[in-house]
C-alpha positions as CSV (number, residue, x, y, z in Angstrom):
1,X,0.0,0.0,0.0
2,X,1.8,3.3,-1.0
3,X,1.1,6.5,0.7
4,X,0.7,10.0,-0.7
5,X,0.9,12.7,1.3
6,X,-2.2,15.7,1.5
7,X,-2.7,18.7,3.4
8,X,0.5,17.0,6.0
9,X,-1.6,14.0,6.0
10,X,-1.1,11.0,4.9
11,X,-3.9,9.0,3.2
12,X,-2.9,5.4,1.4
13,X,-3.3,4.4,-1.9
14,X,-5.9,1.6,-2.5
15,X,-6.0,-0.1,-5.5
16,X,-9.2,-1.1,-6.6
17,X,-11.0,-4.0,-6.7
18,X,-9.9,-4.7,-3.5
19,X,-10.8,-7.1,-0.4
20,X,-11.6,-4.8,2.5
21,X,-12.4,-5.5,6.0
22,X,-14.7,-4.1,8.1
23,X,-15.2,-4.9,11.9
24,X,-18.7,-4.1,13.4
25,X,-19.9,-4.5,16.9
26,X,-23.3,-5.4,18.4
27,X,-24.9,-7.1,20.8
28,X,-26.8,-9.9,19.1
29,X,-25.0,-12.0,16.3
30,X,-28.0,-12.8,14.1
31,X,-29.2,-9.2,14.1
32,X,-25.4,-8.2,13.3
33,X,-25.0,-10.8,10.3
34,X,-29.1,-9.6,9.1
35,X,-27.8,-6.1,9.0
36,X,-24.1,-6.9,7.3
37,X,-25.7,-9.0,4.6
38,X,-28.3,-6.3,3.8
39,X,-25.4,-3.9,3.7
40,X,-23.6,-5.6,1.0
41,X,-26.4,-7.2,-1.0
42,X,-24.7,-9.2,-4.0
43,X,-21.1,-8.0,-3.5
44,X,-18.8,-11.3,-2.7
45,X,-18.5,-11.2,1.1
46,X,-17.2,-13.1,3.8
47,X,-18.6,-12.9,7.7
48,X,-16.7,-14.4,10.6
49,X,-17.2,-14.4,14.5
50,X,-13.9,-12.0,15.5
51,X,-14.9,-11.4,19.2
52,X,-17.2,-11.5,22.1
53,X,-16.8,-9.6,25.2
54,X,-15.7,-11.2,28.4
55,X,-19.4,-10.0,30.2
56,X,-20.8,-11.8,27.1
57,X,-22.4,-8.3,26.2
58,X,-21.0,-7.4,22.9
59,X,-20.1,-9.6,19.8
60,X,-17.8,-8.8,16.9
61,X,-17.9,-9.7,13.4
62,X,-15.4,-9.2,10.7
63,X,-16.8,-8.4,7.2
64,X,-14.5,-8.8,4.1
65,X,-16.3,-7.0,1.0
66,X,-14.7,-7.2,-2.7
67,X,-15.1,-3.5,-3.3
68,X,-14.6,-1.5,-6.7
69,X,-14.1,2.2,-5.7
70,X,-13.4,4.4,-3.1
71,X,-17.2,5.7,-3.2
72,X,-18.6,2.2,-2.6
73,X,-16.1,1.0,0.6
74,X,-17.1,4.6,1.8
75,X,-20.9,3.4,0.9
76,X,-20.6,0.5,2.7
77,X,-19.0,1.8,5.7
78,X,-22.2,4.4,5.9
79,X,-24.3,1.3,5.9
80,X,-22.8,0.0,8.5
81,X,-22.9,3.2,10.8
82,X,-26.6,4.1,10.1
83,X,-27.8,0.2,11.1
84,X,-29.3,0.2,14.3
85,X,-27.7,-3.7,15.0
86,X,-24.1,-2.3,14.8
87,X,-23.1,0.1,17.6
88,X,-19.8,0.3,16.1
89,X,-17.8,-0.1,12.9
90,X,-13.9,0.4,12.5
C-alpha cells in the first residue's frame, strides 16, 4: 500500500477492486449478520465471528467486501454506521 501525502496528511493508496475489511460490533449476532448481509447485498463477502466480550455483552464480526471504488467501501461503511444492529464499525 503506498502513501501519498495531502494537506501533512497522509492518506494510502488503495487499489481497486480490493478485499476490505470491516469490523462491526453489536450485541446480538443474528441481528449483526441480518444487518451486514443487507449492507452488502450481491457483493462477494465473507462474515466471521472475530470477538465477544468477556461479560458476554457485545459480539464482533469481521466483514470482508470485494469493493470497486473508493465511493462504494465509503458506501458500505455508511451502511454499517446508520444500522441500528451495529453500535460500532472500525
Amino acid at each position: 500500500m503506498l502513501y501519498h501525502k495531502k494537506g501533512g496528511m497522509k492518506k494510502p493508496h488503495i487499489d481497486y477492486p480490493c478485499n476490505w475489511s470491516y469490523k462491526i460490533i453489536g450485541t446480538d449476532e443474528q441481528s449483526l449478520i441480518k444487518a451486514a448481509e443487507s449492507i452488502v447485498r450481491d457483493k462477494p463477502y465473507d462474515i466471521e465471528k472475530s470477538h465477544t466480550s468477556s461479560g458476554g455483552k457485545y459480539i464482533s464480526l469481521h466483514v470482508s467486501v470485494m469493493v470497486f471504488s473508493e465511493a462504494e467501501r465509503l458506501d458500505i461503511f455508511a451502511g454499517f454506521e446508520k444500522s441500528e444492529a451495529v453500535k460500532v464499525v472500525i
